[in-house]
PyMOL CGO cylinders between C-alpha atoms (Angstrom):
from pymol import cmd
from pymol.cgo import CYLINDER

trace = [
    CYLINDER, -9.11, 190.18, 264.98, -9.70, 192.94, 267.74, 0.3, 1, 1, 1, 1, 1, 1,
    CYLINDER, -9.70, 192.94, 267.74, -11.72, 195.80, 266.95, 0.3, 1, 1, 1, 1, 1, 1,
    CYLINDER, -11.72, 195.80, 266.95, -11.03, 198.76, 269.04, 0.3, 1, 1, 1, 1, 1, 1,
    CYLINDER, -11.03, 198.76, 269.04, -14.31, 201.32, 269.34, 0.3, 1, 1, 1, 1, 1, 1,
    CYLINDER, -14.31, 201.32, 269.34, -14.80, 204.43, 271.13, 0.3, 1, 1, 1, 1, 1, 1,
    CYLINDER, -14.80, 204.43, 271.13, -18.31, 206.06, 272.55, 0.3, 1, 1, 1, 1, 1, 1,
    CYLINDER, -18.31, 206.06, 272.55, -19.26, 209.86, 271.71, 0.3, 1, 1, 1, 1, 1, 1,
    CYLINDER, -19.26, 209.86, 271.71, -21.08, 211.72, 274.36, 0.3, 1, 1, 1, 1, 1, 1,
    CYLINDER, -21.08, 211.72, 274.36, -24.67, 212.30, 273.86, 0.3, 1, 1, 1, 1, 1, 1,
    CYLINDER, -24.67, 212.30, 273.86, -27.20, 214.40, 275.72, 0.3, 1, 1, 1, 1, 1, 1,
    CYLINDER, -27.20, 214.40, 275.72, -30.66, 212.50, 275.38, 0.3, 1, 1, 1, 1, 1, 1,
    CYLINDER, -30.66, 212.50, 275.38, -33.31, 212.67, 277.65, 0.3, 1, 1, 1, 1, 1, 1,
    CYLINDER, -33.31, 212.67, 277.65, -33.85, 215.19, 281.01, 0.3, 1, 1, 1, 1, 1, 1,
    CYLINDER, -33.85, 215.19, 281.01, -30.08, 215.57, 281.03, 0.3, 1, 1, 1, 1, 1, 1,
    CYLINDER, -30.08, 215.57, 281.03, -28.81, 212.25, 280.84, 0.3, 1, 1, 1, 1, 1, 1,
    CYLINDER, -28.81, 212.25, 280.84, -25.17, 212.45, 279.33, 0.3, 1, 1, 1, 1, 1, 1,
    CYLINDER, -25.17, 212.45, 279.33, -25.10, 208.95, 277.63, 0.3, 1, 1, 1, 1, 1, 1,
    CYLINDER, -25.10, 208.95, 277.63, -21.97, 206.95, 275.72, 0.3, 1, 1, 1, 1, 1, 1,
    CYLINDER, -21.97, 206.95, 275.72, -23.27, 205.83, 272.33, 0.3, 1, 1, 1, 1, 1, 1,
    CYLINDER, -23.27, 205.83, 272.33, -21.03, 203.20, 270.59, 0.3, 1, 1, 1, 1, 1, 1,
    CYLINDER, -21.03, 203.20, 270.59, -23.24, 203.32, 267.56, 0.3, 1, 1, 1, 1, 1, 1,
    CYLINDER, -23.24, 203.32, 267.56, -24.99, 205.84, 265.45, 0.3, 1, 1, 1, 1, 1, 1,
    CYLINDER, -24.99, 205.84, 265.45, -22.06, 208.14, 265.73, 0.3, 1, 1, 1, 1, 1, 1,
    CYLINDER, -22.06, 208.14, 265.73, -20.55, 210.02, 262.91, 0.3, 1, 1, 1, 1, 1, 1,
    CYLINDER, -20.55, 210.02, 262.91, -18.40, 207.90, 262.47, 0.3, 1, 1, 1, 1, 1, 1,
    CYLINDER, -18.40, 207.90, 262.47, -20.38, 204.70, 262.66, 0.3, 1, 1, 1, 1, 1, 1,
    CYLINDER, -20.38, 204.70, 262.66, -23.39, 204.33, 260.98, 0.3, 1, 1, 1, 1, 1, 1,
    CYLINDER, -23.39, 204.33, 260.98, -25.27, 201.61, 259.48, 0.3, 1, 1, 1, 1, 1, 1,
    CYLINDER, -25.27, 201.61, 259.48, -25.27, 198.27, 261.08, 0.3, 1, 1, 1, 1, 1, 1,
    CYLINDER, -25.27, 198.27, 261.08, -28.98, 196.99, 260.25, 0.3, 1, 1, 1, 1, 1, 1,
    CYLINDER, -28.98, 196.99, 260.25, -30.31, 195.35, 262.09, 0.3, 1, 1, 1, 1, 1, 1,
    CYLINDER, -30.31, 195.35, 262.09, -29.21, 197.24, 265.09, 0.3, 1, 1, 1, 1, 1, 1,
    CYLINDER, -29.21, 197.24, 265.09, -29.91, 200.82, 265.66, 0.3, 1, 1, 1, 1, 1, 1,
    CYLINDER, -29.91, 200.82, 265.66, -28.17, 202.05, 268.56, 0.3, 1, 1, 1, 1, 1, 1,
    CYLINDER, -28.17, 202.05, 268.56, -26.42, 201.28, 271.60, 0.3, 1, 1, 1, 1, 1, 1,
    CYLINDER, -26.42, 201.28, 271.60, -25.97, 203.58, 274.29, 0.3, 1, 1, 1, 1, 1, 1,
    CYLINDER, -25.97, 203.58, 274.29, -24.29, 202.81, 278.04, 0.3, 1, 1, 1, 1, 1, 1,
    CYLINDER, -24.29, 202.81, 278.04, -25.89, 205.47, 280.56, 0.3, 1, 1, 1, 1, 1, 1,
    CYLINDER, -25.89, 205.47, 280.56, -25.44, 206.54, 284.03, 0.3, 1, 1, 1, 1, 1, 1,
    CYLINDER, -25.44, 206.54, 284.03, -28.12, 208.83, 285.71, 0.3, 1, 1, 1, 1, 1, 1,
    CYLINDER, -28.12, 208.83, 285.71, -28.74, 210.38, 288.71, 0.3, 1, 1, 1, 1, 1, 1,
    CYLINDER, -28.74, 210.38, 288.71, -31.75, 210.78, 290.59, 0.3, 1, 1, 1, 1, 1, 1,
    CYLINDER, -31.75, 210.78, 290.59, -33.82, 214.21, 289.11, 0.3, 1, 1, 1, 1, 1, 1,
    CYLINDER, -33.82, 214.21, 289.11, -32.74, 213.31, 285.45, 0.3, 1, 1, 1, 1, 1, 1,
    CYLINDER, -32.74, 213.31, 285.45, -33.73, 210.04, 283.33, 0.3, 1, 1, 1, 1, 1, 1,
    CYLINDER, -33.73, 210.04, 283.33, -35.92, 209.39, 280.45, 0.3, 1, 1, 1, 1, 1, 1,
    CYLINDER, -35.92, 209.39, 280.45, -39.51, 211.11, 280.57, 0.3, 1, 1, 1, 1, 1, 1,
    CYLINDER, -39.51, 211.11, 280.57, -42.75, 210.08, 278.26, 0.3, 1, 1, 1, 1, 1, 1,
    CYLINDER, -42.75, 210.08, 278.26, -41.56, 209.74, 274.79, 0.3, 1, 1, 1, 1, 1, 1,
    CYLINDER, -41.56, 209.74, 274.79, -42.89, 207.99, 271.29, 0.3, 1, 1, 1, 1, 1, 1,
    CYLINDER, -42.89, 207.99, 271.29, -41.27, 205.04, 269.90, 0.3, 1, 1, 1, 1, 1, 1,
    CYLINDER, -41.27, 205.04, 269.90, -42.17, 202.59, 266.79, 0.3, 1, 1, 1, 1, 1, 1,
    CYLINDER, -42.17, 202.59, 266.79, -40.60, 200.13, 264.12, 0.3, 1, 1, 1, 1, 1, 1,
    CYLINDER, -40.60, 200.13, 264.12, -37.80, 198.26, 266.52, 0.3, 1, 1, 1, 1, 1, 1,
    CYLINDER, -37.80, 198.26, 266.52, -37.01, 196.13, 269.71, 0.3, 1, 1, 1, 1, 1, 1,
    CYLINDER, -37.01, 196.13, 269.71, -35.16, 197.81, 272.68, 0.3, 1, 1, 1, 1, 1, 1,
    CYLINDER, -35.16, 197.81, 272.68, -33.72, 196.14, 275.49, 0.3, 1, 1, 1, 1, 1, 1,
    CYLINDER, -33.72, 196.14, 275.49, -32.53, 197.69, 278.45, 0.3, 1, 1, 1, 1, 1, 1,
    CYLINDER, -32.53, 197.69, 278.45, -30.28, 195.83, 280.93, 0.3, 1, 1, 1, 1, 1, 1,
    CYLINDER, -30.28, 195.83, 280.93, -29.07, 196.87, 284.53, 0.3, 1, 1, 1, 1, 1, 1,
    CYLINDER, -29.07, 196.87, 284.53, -25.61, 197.09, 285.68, 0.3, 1, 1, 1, 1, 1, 1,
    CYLINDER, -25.61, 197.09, 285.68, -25.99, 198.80, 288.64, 0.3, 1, 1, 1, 1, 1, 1,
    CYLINDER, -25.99, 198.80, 288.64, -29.40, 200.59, 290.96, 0.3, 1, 1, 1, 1, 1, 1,
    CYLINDER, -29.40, 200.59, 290.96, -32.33, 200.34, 288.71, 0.3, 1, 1, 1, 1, 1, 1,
    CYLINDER, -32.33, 200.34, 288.71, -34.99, 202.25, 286.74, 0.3, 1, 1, 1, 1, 1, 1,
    CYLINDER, -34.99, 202.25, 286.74, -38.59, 202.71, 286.89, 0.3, 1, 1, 1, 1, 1, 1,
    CYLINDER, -38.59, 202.71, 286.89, -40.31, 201.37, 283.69, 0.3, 1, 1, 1, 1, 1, 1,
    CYLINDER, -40.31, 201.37, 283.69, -43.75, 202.92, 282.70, 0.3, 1, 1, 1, 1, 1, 1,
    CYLINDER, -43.75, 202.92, 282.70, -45.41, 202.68, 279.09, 0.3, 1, 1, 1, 1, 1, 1,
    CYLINDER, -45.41, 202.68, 279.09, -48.68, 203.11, 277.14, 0.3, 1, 1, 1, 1, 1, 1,
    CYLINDER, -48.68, 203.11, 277.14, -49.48, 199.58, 277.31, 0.3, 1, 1, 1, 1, 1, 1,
    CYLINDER, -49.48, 199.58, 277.31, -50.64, 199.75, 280.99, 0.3, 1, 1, 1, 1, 1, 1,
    CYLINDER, -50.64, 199.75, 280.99, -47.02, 198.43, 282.14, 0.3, 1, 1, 1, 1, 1, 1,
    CYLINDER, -47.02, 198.43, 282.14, -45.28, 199.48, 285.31, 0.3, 1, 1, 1, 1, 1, 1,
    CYLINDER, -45.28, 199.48, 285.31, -42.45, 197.74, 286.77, 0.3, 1, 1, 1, 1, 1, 1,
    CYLINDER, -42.45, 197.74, 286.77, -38.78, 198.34, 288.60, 0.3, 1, 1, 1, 1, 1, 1,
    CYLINDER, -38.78, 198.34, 288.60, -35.73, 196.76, 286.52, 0.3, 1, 1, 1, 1, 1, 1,
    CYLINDER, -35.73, 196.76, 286.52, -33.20, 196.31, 289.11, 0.3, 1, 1, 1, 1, 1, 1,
    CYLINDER, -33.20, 196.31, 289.11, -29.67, 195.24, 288.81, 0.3, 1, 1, 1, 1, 1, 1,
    CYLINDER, -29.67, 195.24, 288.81, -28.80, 192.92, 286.67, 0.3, 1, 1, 1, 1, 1, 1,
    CYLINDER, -28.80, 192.92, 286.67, -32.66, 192.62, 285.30, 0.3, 1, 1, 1, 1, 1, 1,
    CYLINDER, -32.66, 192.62, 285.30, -33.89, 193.14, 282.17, 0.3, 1, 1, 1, 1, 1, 1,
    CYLINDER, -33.89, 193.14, 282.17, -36.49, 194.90, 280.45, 0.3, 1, 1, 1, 1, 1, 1,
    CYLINDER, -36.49, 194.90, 280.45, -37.50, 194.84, 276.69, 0.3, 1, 1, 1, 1, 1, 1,
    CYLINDER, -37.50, 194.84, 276.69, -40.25, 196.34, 274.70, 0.3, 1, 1, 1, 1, 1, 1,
    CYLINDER, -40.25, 196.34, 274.70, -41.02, 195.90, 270.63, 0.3, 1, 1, 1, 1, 1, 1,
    CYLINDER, -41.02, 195.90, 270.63, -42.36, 199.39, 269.71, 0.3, 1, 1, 1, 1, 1, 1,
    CYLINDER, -42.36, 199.39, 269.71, -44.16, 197.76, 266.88, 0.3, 1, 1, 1, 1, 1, 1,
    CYLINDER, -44.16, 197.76, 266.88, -46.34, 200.06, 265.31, 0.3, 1, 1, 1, 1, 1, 1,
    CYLINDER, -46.34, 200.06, 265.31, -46.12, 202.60, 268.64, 0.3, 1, 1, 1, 1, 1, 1,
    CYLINDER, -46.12, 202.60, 268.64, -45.63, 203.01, 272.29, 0.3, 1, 1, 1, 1, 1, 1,
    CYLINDER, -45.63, 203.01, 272.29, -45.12, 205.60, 274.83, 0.3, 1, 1, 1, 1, 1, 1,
    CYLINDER, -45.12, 205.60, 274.83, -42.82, 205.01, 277.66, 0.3, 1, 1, 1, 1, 1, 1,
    CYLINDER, -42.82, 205.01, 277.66, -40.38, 206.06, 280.03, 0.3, 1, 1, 1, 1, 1, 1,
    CYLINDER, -40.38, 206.06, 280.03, -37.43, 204.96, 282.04, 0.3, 1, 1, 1, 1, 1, 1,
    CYLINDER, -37.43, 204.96, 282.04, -37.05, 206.97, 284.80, 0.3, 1, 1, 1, 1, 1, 1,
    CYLINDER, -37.05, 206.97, 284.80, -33.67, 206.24, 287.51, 0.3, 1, 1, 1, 1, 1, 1,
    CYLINDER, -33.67, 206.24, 287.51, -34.70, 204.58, 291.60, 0.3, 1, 1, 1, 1, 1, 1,
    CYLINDER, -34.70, 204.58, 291.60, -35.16, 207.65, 293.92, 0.3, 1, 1, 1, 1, 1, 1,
    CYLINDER, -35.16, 207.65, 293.92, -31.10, 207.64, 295.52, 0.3, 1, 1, 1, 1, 1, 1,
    CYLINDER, -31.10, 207.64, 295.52, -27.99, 206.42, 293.66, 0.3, 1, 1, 1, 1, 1, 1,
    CYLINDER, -27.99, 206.42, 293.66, -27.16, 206.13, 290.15, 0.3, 1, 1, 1, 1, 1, 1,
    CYLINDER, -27.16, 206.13, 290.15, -28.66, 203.82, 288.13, 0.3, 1, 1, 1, 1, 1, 1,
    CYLINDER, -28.66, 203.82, 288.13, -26.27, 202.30, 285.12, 0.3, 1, 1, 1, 1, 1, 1,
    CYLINDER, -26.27, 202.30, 285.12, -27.31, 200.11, 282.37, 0.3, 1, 1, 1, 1, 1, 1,
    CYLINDER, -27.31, 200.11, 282.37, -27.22, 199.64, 278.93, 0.3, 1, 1, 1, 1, 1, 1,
    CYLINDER, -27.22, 199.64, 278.93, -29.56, 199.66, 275.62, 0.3, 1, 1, 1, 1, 1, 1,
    CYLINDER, -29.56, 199.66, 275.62, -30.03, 198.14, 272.16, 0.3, 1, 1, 1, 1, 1, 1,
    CYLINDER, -30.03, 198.14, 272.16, -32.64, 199.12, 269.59, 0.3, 1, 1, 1, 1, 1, 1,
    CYLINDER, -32.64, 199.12, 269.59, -32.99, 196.54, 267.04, 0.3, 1, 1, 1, 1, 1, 1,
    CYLINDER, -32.99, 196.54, 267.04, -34.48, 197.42, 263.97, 0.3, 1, 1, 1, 1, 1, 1,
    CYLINDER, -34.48, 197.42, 263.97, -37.77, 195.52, 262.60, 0.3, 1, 1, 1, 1, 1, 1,
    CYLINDER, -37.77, 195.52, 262.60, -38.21, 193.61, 259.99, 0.3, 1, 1, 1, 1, 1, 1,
    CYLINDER, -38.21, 193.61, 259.99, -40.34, 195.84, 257.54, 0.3, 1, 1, 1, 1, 1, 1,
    CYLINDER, -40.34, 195.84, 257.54, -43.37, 193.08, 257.29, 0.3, 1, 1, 1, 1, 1, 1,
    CYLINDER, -43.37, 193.08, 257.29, -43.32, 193.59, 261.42, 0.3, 1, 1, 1, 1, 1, 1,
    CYLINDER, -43.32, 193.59, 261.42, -43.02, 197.17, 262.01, 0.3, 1, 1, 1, 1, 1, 1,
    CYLINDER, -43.02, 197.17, 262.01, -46.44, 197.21, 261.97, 0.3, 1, 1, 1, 1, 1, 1,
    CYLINDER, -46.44, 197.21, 261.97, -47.38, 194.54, 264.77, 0.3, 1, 1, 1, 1, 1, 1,
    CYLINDER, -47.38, 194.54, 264.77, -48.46, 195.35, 268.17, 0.3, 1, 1, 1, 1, 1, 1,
    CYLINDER, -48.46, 195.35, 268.17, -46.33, 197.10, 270.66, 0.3, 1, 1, 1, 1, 1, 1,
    CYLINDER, -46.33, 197.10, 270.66, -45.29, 194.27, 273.67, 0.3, 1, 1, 1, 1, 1, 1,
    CYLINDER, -45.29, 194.27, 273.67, -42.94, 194.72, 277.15, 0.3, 1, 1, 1, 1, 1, 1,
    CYLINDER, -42.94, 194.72, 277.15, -41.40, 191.45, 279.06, 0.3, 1, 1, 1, 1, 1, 1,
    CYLINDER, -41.40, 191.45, 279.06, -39.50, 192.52, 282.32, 0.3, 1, 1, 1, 1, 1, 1,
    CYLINDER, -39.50, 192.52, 282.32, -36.70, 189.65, 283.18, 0.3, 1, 1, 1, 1, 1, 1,
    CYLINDER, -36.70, 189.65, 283.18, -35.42, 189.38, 286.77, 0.3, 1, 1, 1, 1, 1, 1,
    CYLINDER, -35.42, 189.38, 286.77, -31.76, 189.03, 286.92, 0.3, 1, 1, 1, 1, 1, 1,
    CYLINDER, -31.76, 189.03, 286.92, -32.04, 185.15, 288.42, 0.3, 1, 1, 1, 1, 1, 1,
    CYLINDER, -32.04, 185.15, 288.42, -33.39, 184.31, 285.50, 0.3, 1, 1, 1, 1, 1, 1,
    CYLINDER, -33.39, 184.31, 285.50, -30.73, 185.04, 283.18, 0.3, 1, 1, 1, 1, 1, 1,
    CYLINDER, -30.73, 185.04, 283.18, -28.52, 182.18, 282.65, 0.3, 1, 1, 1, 1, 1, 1,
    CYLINDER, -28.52, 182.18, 282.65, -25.02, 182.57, 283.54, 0.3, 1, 1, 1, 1, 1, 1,
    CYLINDER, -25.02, 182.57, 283.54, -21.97, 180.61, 282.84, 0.3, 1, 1, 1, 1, 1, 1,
    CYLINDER, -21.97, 180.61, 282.84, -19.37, 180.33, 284.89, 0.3, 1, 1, 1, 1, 1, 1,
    CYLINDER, -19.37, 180.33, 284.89, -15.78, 179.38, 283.50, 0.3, 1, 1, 1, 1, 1, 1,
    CYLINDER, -15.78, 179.38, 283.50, -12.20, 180.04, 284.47, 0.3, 1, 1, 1, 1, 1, 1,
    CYLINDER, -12.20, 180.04, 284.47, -11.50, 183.12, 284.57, 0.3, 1, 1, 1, 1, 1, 1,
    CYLINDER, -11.50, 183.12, 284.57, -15.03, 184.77, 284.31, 0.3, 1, 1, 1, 1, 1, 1,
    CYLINDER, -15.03, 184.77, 284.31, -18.64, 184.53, 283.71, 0.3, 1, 1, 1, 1, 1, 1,
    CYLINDER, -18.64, 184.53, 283.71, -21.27, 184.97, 281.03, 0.3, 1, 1, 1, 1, 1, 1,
    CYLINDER, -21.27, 184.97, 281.03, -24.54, 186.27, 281.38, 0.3, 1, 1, 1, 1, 1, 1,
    CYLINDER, -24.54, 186.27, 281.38, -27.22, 185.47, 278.67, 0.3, 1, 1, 1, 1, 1, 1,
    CYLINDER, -27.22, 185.47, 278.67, -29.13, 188.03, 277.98, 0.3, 1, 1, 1, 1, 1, 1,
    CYLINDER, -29.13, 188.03, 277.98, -30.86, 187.29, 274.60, 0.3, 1, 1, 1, 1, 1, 1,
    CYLINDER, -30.86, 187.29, 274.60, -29.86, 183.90, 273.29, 0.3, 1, 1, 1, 1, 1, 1,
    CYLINDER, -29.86, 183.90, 273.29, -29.74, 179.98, 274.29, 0.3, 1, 1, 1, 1, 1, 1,
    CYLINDER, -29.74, 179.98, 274.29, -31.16, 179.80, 277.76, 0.3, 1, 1, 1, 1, 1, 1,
    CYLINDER, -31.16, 179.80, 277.76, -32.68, 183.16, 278.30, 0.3, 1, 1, 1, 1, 1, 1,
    CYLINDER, -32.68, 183.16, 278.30, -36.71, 183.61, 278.52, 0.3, 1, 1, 1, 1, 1, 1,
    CYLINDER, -36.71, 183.61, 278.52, -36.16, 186.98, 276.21, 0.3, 1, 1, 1, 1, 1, 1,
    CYLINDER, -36.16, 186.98, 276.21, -38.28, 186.56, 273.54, 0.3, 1, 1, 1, 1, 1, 1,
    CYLINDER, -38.28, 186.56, 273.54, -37.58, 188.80, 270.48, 0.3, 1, 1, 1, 1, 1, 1,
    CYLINDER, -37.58, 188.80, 270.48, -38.49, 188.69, 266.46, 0.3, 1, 1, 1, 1, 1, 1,
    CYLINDER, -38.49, 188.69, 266.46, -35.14, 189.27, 265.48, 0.3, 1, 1, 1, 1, 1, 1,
    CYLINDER, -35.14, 189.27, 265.48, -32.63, 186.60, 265.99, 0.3, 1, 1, 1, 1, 1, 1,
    CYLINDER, -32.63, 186.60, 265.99, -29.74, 188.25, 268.27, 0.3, 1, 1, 1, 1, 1, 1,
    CYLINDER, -29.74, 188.25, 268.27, -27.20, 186.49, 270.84, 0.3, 1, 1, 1, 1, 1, 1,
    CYLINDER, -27.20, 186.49, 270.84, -26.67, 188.96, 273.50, 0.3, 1, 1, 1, 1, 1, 1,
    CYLINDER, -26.67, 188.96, 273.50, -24.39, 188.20, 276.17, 0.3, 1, 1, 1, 1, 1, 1,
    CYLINDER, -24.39, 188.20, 276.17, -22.63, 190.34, 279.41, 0.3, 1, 1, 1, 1, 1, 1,
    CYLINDER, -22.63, 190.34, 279.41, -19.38, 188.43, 279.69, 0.3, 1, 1, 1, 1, 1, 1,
    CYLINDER, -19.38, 188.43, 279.69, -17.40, 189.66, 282.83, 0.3, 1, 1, 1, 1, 1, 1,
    CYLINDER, -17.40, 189.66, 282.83, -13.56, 188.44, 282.95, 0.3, 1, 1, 1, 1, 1, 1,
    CYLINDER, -13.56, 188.44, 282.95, -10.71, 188.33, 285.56, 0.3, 1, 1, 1, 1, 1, 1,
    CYLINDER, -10.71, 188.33, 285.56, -7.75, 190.12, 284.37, 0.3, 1, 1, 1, 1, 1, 1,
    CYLINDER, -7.75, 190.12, 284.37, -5.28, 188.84, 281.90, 0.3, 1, 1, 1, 1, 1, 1,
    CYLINDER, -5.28, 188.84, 281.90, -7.99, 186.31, 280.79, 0.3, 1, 1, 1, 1, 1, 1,
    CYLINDER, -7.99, 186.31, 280.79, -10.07, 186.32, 277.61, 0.3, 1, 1, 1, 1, 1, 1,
    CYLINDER, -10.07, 186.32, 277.61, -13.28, 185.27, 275.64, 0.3, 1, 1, 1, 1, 1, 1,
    CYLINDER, -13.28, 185.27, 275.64, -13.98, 183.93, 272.36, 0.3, 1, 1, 1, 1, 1, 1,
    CYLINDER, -13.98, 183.93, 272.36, -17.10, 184.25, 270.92, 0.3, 1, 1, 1, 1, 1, 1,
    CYLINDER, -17.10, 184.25, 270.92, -17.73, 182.84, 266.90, 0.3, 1, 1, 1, 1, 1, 1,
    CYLINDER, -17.73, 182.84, 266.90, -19.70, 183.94, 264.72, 0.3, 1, 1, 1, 1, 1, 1,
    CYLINDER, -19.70, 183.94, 264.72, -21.45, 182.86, 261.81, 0.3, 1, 1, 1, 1, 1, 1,
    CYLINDER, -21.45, 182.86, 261.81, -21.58, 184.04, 257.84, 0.3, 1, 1, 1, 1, 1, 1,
    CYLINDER, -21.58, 184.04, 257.84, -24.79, 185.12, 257.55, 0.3, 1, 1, 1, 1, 1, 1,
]
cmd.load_cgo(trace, "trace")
């Protein structure tokens, strides 16, 4: 079965024009994840000091990078590639904020929290892009983000996987009732 979605243009931010697959008005609910947005910003623009609580979000690198800063005392570069995720817990503040020249592209996931874990302690890991597994295969490769293999540790169990394929090939992930 092939599911064919579309993104909605978002403003979010200091004038970041992001893609959103999902919550559109079109697409809704799909507990446990919240949202999904694909973003591209320049330098002057990005993601200022903001409150979050009561989910996961991980943000990974496609291309330049973003500075990371949060309440928790954290302060790193996720470059290309790299990884970054935080559980908001019961609250954080934080912002992502693009490297000085270029754009910087990525993409994030919230996913939601459990309701006996919404109240837990906010946490960050930052995950260099050598150590996410990739596969290689014909055809293409497949980067591990969350899953079998990667050192992202989250309280939700989630595969979550960059696959990258030559033309005219394909890729068959299966997934489980449940």
């Amino acid at each position: 079965m092939f599911i064919k979605a579309y993104t909605q243009e978002t403003l979010e931010g200091d004038g970041v024009v992001v893609n959103r697959l999902f919550p559109t008005s079109t697409r809704m609910n799909f507990d446990p994840f919240v949202l999904w947005d694909h973003f591209d910003v320049g330098a002057g623009h990005g993601f200022p000091d903001h409150p979050h609580r009561g989910f996961e979000a991980i943000t990974y690198m496609l291309s330049g990078g973003m500075n990371h800063k949060d309440s928790l005392g954290n302060n790193s570069f996720v470059a290309s590639g790299g990884a970054q995720v935080f559980c908001a817990g019961k609250g954080i503040v934080h912002s992502e904020m693009p490297a000085e020249s270029g754009d910087s592209t990525g993409i994030q996931l919230w996913i939601n929290l459990p309701k006996q874990l919404k109240k837990i302690n906010a946490s960050y890991q930052q995950i260099l892009s050598e150590n996410l597994p990739v596969t290689i295969f014909e055809g293409g490769n497949c980067r591990t983000i969350v899953g079998e293999g990667s050192p992202i540790e989250l309280h939700t169990d989630v595969t979550y996987q960059h696959v990258s394929l030559a033309k005219n090939h394909n890729y068959q992930i299966y997934i489980n009732q449940g």
